[in-house]
N, CA, C and O atoms as CSV, one atom per row, in Angstrom:
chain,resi,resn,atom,element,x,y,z
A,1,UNK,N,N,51.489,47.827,-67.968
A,1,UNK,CA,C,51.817,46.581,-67.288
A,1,UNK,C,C,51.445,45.432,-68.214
A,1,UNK,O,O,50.312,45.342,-68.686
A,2,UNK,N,N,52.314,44.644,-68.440
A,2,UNK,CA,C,52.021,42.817,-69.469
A,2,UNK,C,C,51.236,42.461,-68.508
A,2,UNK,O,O,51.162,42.526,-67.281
A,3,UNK,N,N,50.614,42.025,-69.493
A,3,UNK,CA,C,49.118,40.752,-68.826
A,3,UNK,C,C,50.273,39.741,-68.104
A,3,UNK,O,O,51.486,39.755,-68.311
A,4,UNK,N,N,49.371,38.697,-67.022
A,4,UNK,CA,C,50.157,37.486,-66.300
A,4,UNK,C,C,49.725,36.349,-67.591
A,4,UNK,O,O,49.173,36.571,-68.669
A,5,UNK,N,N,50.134,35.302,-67.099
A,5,UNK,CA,C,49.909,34.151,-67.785
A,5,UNK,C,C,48.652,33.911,-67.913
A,5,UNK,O,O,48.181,33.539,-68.987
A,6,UNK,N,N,48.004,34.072,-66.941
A,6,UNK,CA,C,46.503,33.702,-67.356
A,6,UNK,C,C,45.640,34.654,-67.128
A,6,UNK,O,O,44.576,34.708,-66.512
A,7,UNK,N,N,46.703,35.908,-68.137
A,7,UNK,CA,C,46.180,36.724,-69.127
A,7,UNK,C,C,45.086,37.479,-68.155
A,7,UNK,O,O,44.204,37.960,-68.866
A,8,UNK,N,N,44.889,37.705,-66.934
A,8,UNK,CA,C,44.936,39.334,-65.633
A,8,UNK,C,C,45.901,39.941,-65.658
A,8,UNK,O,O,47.111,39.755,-65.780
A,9,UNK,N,N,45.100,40.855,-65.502
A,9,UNK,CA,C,46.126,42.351,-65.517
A,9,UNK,C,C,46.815,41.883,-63.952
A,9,UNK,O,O,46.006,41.372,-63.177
A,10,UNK,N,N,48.064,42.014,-63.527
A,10,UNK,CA,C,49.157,41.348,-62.196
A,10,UNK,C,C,48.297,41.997,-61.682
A,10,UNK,O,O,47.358,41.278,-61.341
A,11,UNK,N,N,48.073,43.669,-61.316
A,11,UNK,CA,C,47.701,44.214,-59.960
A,11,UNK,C,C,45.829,43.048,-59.880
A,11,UNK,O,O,45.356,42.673,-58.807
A,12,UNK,N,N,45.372,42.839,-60.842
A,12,UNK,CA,C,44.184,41.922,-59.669
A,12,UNK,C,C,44.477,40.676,-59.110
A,12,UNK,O,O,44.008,40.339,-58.023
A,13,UNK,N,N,45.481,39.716,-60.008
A,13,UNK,CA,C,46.101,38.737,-59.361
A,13,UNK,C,C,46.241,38.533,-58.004
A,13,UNK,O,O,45.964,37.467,-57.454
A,14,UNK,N,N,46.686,39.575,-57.410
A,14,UNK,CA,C,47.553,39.837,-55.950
A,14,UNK,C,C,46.284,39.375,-55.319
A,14,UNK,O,O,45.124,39.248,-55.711
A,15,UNK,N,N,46.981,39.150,-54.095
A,15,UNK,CA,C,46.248,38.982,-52.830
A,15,UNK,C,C,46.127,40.132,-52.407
A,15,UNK,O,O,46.859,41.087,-52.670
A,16,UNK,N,N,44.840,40.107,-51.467
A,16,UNK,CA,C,44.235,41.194,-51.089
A,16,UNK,C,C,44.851,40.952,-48.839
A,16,UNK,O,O,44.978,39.956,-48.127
A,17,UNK,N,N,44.976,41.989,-48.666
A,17,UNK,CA,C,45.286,41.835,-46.842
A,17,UNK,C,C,43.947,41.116,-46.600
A,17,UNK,O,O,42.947,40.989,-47.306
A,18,UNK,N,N,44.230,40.733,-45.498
A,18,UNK,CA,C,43.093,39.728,-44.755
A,18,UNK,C,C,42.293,38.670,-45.339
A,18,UNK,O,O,41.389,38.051,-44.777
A,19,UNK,N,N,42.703,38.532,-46.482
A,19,UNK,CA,C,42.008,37.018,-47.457
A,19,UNK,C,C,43.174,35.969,-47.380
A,19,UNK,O,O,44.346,36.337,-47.445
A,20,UNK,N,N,42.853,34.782,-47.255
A,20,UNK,CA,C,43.263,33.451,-46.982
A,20,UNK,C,C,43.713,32.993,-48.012
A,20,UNK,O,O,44.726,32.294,-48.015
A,21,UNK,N,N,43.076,33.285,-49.035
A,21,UNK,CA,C,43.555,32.841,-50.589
A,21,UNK,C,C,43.247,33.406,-51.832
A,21,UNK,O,O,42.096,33.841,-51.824
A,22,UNK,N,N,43.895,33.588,-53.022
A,22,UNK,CA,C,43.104,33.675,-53.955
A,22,UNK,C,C,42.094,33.118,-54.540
A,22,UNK,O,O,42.225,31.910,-54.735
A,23,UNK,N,N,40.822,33.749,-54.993
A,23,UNK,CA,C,39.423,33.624,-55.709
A,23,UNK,C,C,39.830,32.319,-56.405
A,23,UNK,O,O,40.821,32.368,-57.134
A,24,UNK,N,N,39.306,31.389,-56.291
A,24,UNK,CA,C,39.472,30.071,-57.672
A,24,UNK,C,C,38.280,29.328,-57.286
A,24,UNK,O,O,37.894,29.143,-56.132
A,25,UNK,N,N,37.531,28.770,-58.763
A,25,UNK,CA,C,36.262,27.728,-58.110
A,25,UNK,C,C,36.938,26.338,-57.785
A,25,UNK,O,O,37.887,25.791,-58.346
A,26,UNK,N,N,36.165,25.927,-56.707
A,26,UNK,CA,C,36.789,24.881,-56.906
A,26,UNK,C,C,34.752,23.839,-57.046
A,26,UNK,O,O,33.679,24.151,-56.527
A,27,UNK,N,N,35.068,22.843,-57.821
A,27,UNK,CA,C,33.629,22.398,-57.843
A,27,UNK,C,C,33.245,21.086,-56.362
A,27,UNK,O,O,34.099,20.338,-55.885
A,28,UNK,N,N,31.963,21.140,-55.979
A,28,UNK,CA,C,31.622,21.837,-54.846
A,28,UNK,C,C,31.989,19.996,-54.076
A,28,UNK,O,O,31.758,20.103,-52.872
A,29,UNK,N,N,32.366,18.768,-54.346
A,29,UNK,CA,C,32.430,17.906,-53.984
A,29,UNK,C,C,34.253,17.780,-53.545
A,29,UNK,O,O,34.682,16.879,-52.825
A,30,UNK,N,N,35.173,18.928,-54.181
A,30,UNK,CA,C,36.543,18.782,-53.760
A,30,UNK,C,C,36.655,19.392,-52.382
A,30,UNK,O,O,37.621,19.037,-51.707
A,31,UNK,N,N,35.924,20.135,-51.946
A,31,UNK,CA,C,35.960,20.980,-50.690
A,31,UNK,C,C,34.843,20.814,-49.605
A,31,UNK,O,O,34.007,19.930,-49.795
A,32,UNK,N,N,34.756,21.670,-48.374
A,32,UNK,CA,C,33.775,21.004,-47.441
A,32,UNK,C,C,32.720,21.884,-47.828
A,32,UNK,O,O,32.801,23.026,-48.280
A,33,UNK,N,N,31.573,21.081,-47.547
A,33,UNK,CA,C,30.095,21.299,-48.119
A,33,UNK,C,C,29.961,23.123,-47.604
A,33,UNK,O,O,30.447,23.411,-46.510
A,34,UNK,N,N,29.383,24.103,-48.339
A,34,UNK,CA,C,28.969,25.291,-48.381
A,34,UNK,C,C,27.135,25.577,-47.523
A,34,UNK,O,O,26.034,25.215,-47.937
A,35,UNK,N,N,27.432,26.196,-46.504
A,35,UNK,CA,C,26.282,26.521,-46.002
A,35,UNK,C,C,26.105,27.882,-45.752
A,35,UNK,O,O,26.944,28.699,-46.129
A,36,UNK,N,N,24.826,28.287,-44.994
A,36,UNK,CA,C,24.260,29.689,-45.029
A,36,UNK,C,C,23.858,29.326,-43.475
A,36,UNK,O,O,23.545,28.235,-42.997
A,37,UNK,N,N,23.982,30.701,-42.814
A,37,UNK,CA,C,23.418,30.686,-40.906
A,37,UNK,C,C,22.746,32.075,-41.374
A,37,UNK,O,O,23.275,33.180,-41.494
A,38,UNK,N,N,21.757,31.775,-41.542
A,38,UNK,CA,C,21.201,33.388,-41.374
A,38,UNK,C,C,20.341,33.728,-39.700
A,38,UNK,O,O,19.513,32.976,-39.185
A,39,UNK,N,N,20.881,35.169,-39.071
A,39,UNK,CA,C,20.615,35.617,-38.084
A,39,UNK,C,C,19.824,36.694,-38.144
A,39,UNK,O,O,20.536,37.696,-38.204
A,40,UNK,N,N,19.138,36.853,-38.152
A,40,UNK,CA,C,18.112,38.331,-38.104
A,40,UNK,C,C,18.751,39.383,-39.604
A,40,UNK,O,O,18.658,39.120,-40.803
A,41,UNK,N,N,19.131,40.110,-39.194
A,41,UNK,CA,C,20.150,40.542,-40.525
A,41,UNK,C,C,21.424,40.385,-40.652
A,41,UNK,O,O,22.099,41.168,-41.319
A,42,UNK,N,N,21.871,39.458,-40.094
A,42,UNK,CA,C,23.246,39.082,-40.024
A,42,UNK,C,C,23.148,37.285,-40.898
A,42,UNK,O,O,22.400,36.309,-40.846
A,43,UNK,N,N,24.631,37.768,-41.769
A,43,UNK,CA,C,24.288,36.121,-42.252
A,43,UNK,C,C,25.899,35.594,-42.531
A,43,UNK,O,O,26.759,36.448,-42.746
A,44,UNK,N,N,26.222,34.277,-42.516
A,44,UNK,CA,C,27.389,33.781,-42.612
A,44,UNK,C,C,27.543,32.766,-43.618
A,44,UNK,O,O,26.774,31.838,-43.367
A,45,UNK,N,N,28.433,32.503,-44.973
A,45,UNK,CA,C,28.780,31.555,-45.851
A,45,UNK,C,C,29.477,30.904,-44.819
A,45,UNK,O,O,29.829,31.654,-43.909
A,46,UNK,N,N,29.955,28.995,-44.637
A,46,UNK,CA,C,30.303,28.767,-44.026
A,46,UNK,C,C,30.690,27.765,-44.719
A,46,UNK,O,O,29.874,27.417,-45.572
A,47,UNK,N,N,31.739,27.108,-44.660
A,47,UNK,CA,C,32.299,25.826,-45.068
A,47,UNK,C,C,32.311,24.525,-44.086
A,47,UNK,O,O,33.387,24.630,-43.498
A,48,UNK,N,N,31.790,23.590,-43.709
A,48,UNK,CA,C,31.722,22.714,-43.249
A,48,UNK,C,C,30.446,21.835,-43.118
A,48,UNK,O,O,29.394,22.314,-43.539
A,49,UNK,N,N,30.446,20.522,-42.543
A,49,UNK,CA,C,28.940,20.225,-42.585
A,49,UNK,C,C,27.906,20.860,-41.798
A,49,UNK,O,O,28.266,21.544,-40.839
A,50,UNK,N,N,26.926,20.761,-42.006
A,50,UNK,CA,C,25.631,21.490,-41.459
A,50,UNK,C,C,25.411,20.843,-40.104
A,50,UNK,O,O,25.080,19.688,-39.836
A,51,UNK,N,N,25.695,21.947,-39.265
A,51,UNK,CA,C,26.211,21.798,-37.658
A,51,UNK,C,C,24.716,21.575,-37.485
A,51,UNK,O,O,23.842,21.925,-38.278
A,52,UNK,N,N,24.499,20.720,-35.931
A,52,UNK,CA,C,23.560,20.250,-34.947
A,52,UNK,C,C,22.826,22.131,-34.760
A,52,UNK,O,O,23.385,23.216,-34.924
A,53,UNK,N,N,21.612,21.833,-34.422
A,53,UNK,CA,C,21.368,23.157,-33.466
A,53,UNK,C,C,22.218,24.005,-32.548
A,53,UNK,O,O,22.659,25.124,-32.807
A,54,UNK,N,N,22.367,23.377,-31.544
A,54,UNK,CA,C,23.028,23.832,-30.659
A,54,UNK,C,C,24.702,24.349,-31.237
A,54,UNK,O,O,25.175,25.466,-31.028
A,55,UNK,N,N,25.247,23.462,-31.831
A,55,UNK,CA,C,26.222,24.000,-32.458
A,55,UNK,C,C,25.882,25.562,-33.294
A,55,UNK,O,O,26.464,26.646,-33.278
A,56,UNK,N,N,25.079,25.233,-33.756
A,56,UNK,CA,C,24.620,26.594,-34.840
A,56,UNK,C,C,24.693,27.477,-34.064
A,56,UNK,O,O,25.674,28.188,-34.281
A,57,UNK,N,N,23.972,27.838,-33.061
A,57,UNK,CA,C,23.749,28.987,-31.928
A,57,UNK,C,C,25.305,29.025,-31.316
A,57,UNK,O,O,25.638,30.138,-30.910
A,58,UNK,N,N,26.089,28.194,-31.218
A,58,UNK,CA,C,27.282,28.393,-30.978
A,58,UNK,C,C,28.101,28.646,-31.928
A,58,UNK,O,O,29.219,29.046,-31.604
A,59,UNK,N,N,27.878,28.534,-32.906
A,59,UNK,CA,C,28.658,29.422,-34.047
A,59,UNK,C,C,28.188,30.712,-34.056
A,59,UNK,O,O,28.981,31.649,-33.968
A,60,UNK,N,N,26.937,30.894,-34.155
A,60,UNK,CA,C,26.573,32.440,-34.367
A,60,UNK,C,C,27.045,33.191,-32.994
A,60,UNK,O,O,27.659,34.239,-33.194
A,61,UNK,N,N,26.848,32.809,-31.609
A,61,UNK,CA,C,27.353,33.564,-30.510
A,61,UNK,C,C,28.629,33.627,-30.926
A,61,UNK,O,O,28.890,34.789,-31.238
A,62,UNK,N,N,29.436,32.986,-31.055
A,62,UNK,CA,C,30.641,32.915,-31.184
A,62,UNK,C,C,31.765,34.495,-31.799
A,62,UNK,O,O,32.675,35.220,-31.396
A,63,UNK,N,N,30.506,34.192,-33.492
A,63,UNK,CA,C,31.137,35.369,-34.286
A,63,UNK,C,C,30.010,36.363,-34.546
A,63,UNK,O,O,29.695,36.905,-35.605
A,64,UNK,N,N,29.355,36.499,-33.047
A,64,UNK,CA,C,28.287,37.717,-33.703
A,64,UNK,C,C,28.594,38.811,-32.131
A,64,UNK,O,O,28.684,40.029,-31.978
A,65,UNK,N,N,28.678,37.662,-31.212
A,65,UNK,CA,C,29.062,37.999,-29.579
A,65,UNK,C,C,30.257,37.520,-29.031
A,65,UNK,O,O,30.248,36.788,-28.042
A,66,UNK,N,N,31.259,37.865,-29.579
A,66,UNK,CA,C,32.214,37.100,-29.559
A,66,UNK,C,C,32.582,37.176,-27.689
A,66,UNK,O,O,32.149,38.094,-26.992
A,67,UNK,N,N,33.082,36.508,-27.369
A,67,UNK,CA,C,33.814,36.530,-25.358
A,67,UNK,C,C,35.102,37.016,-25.834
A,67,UNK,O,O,35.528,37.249,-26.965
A,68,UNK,N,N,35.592,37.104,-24.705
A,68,UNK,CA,C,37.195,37.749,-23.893
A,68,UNK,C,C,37.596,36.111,-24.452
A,68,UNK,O,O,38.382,36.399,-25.354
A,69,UNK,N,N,37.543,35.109,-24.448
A,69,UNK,CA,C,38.364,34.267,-24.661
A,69,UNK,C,C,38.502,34.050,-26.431
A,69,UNK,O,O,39.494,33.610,-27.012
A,70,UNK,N,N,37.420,34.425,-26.956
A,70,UNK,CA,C,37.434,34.481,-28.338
A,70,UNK,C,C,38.473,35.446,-29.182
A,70,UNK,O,O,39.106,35.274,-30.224
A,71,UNK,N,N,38.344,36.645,-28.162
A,71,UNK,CA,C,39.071,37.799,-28.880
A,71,UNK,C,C,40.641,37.246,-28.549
A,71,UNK,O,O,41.579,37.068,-29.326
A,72,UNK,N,N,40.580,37.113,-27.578
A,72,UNK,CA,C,42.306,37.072,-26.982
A,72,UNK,C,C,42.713,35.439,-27.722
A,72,UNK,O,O,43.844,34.970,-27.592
A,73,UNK,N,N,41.598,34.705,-28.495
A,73,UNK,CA,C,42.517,33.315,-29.278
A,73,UNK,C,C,42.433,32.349,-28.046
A,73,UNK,O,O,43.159,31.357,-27.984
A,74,UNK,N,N,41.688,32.609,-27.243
A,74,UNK,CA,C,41.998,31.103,-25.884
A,74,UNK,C,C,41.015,30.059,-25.972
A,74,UNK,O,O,41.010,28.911,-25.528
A,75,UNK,N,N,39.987,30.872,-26.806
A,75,UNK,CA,C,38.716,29.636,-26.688
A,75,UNK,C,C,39.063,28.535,-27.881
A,75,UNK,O,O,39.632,28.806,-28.938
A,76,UNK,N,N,38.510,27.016,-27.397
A,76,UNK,CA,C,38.833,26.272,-28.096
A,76,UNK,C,C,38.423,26.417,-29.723
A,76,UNK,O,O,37.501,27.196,-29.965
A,77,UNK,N,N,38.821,25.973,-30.436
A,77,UNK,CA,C,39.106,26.254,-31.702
A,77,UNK,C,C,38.141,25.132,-32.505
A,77,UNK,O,O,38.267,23.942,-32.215
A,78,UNK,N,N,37.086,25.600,-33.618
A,78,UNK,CA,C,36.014,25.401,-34.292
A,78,UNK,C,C,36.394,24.761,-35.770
A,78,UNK,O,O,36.054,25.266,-36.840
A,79,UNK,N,N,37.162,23.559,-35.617
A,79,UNK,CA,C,38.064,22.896,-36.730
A,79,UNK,C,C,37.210,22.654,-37.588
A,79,UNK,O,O,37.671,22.665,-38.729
A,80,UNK,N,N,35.770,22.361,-37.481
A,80,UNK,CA,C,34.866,21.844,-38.955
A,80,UNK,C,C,34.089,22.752,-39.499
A,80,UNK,O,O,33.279,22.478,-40.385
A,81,UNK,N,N,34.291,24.088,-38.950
A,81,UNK,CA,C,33.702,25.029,-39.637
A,81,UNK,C,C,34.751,26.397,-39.925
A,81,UNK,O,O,35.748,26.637,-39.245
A,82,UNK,N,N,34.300,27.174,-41.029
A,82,UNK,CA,C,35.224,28.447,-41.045
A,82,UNK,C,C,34.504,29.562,-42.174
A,82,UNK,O,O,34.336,29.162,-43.326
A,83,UNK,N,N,34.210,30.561,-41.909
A,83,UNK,CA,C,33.273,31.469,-42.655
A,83,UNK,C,C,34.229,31.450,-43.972
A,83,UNK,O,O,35.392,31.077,-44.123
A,84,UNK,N,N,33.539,31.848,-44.613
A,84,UNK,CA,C,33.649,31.869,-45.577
A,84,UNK,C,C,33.658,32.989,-47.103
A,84,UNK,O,O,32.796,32.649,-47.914
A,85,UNK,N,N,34.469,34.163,-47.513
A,85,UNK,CA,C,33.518,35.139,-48.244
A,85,UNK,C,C,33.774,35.414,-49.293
A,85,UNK,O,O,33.844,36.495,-49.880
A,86,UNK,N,N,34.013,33.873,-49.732
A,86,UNK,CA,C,33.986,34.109,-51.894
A,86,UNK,C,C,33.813,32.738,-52.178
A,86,UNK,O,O,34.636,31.834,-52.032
A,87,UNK,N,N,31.900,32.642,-52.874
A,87,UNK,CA,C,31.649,31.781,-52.853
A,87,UNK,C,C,30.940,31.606,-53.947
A,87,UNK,O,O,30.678,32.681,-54.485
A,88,UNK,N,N,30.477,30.576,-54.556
A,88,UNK,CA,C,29.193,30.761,-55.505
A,88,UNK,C,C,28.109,30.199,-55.061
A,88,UNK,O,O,28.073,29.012,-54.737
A,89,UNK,N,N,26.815,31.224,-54.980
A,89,UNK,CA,C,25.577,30.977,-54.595
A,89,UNK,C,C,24.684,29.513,-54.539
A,89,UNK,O,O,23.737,29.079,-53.883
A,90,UNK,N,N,25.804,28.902,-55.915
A,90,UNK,CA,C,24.700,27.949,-56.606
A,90,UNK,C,C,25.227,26.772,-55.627
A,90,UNK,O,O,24.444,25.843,-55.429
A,91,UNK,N,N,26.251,26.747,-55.119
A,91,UNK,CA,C,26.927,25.749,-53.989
A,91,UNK,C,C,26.421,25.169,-52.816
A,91,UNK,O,O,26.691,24.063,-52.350
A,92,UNK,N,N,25.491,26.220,-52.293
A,92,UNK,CA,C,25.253,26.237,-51.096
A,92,UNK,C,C,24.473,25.259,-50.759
A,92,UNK,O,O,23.342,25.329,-51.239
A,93,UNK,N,N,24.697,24.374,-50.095
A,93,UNK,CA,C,23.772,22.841,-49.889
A,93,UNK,C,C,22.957,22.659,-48.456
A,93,UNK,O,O,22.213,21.714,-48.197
A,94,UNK,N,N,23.233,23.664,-47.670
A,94,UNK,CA,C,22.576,23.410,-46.504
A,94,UNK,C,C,21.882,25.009,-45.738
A,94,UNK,O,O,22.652,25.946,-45.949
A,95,UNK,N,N,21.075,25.265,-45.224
A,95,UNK,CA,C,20.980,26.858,-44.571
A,95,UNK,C,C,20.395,26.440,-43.369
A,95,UNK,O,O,19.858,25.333,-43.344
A,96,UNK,N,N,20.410,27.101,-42.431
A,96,UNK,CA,C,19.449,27.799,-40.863
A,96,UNK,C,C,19.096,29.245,-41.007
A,96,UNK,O,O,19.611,30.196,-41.595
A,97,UNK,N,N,18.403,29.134,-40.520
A,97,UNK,CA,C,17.555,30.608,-40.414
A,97,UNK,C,C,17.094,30.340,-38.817
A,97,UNK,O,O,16.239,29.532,-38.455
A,98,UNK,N,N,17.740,31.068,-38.119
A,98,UNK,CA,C,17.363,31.476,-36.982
A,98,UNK,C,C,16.834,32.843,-36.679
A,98,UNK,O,O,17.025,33.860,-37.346
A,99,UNK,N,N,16.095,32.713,-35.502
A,99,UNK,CA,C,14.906,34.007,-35.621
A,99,UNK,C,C,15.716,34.970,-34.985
A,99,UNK,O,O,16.861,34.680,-34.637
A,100,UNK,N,N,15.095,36.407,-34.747
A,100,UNK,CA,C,16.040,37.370,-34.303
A,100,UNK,C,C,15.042,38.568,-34.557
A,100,UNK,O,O,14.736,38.807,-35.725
A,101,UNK,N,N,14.629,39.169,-33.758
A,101,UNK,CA,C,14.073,40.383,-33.884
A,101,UNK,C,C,14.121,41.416,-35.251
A,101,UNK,O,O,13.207,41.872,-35.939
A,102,UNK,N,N,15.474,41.562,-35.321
A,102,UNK,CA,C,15.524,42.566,-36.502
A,102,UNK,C,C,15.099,41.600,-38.231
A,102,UNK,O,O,15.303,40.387,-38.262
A,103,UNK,N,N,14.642,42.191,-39.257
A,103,UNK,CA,C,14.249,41.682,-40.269
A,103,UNK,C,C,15.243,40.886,-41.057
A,103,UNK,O,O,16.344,41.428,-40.963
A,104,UNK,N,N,15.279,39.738,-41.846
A,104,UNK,CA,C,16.338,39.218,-43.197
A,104,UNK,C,C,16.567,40.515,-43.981
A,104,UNK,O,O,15.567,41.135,-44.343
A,105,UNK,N,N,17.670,40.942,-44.252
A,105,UNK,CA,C,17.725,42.255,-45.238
A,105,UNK,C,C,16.807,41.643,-47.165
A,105,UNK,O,O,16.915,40.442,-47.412
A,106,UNK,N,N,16.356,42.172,-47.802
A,106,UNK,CA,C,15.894,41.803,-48.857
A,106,UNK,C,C,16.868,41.136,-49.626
A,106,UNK,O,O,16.427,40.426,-50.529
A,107,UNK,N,N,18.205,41.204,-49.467
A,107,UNK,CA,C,19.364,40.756,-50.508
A,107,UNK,C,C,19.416,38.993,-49.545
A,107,UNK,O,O,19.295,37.853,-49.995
A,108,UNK,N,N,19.599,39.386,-48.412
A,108,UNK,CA,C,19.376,37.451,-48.014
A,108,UNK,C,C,18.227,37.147,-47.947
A,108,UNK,O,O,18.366,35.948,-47.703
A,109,UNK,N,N,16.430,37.426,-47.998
A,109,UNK,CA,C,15.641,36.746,-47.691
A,109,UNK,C,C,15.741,36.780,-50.092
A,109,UNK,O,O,14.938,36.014,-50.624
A,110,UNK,N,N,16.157,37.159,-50.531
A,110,UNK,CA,C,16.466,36.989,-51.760
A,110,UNK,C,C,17.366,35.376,-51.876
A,110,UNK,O,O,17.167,34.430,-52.638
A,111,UNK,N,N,17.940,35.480,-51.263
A,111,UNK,CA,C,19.275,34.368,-51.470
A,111,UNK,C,C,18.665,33.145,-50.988
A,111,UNK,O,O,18.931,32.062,-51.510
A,112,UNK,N,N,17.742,33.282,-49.878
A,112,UNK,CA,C,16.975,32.339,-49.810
A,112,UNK,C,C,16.046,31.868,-50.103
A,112,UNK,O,O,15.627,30.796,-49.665
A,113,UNK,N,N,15.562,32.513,-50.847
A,113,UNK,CA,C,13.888,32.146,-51.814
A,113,UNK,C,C,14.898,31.520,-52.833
A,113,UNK,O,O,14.819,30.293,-52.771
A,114,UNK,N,N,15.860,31.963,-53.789
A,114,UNK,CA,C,16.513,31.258,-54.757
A,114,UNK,C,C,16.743,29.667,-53.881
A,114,UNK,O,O,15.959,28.805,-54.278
A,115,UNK,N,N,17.521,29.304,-52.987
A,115,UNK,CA,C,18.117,28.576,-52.637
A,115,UNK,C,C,16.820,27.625,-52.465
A,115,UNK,O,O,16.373,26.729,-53.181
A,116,UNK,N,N,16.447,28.100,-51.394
A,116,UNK,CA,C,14.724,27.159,-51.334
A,116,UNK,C,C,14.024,26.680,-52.862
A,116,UNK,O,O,13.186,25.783,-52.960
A,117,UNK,N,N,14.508,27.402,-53.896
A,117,UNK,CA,C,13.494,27.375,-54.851
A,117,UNK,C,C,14.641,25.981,-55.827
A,117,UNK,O,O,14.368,25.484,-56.919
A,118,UNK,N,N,15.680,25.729,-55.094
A,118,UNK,CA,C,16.307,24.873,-56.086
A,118,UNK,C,C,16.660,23.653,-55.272
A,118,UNK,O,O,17.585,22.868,-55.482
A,119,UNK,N,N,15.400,23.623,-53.912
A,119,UNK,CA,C,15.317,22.561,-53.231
A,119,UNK,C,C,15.939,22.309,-51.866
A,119,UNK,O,O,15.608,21.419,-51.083
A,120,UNK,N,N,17.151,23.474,-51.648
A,120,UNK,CA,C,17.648,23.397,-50.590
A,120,UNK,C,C,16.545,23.337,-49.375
A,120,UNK,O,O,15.619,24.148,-49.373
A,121,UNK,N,N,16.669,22.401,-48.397
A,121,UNK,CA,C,15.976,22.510,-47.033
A,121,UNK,C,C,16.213,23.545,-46.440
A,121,UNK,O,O,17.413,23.797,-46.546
A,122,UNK,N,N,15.475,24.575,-45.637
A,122,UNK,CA,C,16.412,25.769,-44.836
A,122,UNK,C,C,15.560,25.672,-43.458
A,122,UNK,O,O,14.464,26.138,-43.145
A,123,UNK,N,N,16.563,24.829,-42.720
A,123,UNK,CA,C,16.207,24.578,-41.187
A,123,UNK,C,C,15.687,25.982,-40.555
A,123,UNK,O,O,16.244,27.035,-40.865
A,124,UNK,N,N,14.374,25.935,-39.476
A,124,UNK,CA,C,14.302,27.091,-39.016
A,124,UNK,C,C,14.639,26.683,-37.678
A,124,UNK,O,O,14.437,25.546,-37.251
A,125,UNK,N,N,15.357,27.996,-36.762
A,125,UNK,CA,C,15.468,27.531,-35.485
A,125,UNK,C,C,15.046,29.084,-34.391
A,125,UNK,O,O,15.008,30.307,-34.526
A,126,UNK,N,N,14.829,28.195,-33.468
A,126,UNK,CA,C,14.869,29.667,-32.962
A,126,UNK,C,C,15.874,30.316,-31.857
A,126,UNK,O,O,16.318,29.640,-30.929
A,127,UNK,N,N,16.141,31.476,-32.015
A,127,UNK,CA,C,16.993,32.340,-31.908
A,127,UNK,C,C,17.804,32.540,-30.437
A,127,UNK,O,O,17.063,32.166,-29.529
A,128,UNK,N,N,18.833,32.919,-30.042
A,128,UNK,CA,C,19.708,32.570,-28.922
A,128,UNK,C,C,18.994,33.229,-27.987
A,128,UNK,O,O,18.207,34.170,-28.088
A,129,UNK,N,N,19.603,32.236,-26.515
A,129,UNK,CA,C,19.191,32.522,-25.531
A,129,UNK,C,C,20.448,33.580,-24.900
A,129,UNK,O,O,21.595,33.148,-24.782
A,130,UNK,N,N,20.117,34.883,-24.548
A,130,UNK,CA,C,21.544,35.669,-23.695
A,130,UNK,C,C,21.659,36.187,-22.849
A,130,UNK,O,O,22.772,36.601,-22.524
């Protein structure tokens, strides 16, 4: 197979099913600000500004417990935020850490000692009511 123009082999070029777009950086002031929701061992890249509390817990119920209105597309629709899962680490300008019984896996309480260590604030909150 000929290389593409900018010289990838075509088959990685392609889009992959269920991705929104192809991989490209974009630098971090052209797009909406990059955040982190970490949940017990559950964690989310997120694109938008760094939601209120209560919002936060409503993002994480949202896509961790999702409802009958979520699945079926009826619940109202979350325009300033949207997960996110190709990102660069060094982007990330805002985090929550909400509490949760089960432990941070070592690869995110990793991601967050870096992040903390290059000044990021990482809001703590505590964990949903259900």
């Amino acid at each position: 197979m000929a290389p593409s123009s900018s010289g990838q082999d075509g088959a990685l070029s392609r889009l992959k099913q269920g991705f929104d777009s192809p991989w490209r950086y974009h630098p971090p002031s052209a797009v909406s600000p990059l955040g982190l929701i970490v949940f017990g061992e559950d964690h989310f890249l997120i694109r938008g500004p760094q939601p209120d509390p209560a919002t936060a817990r409503e993002l994480v119920r949202r896509w961790i417990f999702p409802g009958l209105d979520d699945l079926l597309g009826k619940a109202a629709p979350l325009p300033d935020w949207r997960i996110s899962t190709r990102e660069f680490r060094e982007d990330i300008s805002w985090a929550i850490q909400m509490e949760r019984q089960q432990p941070v896996s070592p690869a995110v309480q990793q991601l967050l000692n870096e992040i903390a260590g290059r000044g990021v604030e990482i809001a703590q909150l505590p964990g949903l009511l259900l």
